[in-house]
TIRO-484442 format. One record per residue (C-alpha): residue number from 1; chain; z, x, y. Coordinates in Angstrom, 3 decimals, always signed. Layout:
   resi   chain          z          x          y
    NUM       A          Z          X          Y
...
***
This chain:
   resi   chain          z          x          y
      1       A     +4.269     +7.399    +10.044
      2       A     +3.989     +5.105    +13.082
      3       A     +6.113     +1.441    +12.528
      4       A     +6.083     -1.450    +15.063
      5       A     +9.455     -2.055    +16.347
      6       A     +9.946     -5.873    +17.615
      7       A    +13.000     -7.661    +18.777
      8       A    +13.207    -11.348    +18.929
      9       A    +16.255    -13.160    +20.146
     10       A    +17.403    -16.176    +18.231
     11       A    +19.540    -19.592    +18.502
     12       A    +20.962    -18.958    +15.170
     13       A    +21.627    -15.209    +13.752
     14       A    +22.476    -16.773    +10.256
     15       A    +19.561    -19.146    +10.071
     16       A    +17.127    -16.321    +11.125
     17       A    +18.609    -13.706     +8.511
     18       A    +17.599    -16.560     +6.049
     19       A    +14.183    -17.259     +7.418
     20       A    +13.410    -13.546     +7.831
     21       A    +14.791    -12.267     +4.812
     22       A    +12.614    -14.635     +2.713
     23       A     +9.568    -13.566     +4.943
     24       A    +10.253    -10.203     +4.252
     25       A    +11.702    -10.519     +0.605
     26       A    +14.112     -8.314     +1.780
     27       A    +18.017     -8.939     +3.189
     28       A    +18.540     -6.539     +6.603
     29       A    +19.427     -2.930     +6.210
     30       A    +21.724     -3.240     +9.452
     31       A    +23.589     -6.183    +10.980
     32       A    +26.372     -7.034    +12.838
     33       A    +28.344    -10.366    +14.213
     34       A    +24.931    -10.673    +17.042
     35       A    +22.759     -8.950    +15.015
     36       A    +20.183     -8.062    +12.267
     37       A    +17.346     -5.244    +11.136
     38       A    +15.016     -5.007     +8.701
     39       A    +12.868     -1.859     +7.689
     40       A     +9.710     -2.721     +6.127
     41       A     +7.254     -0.738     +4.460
     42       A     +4.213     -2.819     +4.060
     43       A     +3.500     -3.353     +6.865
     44       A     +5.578     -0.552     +8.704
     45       A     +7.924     -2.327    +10.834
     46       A    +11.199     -2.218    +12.515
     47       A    +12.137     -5.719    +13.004
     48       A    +15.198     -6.789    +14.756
     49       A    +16.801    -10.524    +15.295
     50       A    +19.665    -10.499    +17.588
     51       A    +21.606    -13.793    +18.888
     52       A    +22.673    -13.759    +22.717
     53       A    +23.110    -15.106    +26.165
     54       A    +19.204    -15.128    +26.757
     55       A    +16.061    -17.020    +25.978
     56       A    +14.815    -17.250    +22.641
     57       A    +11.569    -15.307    +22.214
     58       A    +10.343    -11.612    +22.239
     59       A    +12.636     -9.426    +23.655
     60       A    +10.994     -6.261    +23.237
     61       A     +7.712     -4.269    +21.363
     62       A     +7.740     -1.033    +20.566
     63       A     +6.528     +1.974    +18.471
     64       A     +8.528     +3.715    +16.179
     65       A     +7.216     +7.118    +15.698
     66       A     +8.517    +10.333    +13.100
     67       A     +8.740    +13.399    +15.847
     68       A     +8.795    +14.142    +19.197
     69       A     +6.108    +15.681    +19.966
     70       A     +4.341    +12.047    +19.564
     71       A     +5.916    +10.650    +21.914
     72       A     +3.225    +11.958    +24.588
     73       A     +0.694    +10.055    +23.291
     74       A     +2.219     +6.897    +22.876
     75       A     +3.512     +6.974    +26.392
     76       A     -0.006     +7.668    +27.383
     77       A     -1.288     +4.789    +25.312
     78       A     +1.171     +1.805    +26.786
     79       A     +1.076     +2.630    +30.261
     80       A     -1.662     +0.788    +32.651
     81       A     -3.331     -2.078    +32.611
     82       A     -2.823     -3.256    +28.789
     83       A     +0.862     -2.971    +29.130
     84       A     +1.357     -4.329    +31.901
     85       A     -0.720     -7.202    +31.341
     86       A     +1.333     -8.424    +28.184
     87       A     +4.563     -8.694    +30.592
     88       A     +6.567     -7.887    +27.791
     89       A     +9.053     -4.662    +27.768
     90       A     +8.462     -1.968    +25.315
     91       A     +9.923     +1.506    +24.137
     92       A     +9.139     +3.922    +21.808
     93       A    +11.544     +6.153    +19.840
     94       A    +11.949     +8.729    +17.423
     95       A    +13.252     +7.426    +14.288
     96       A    +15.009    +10.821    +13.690
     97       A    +16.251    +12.201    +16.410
     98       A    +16.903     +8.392    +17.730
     99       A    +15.847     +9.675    +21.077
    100       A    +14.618     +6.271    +23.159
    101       A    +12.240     +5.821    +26.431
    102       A    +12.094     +2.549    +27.528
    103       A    +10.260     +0.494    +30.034
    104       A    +10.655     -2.925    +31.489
    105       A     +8.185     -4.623    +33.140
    106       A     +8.579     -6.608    +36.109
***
């Protein structure tokens, strides 16, 4: 199964975990002192809040995918012009392995 994976950065970690989690109906599966996940099922997301040094907003997209061997053709599918026209940074990973390629845009 494929899951979005997106990363927003936050003024208030504790504020967010209480929006989200009532968004969600669901409290985090992970969090620490700057941050908080959630694993969703419906629809299949990876949704992360952390609180830092930088602007609120997006931080990240991504695409969350089962094996490696999908990896290819997600690489395939964000490169070019429709990922570099959304300006935002991306990365896909393997939720099992937790193997990560990332790229930034500039």
């Amino acid at each position: 199964m494929k899951r979005l994976h997106l990363h927003v950065i936050v003024d208030s970690l504790s504020r967010a975990v209480g929006f989200y989690s009532g968004l969600f109906g669901a409290r985090p599966c992970c969090a620490g002192p700057t941050y908080a996940n959630w694993r969703i099922d419906e629809p299949p997301m990876n949704f992360a809040a952390s609180q830092t040094n930088r602007p609120r907003g997006i931080a990240h997209f991504g695409i969350e995918v089962e094996t490696p061997d999908e990896l290819p053709a997600i690489d395939r599918a964000l490169r070019g012009r429709s990922r570099t026209a959304a300006g935002t940074p991306w990365e896909v990973s393997v939720r099992k392995q937790q193997v990560h390629r990332k790229e930034t845009t500039s």
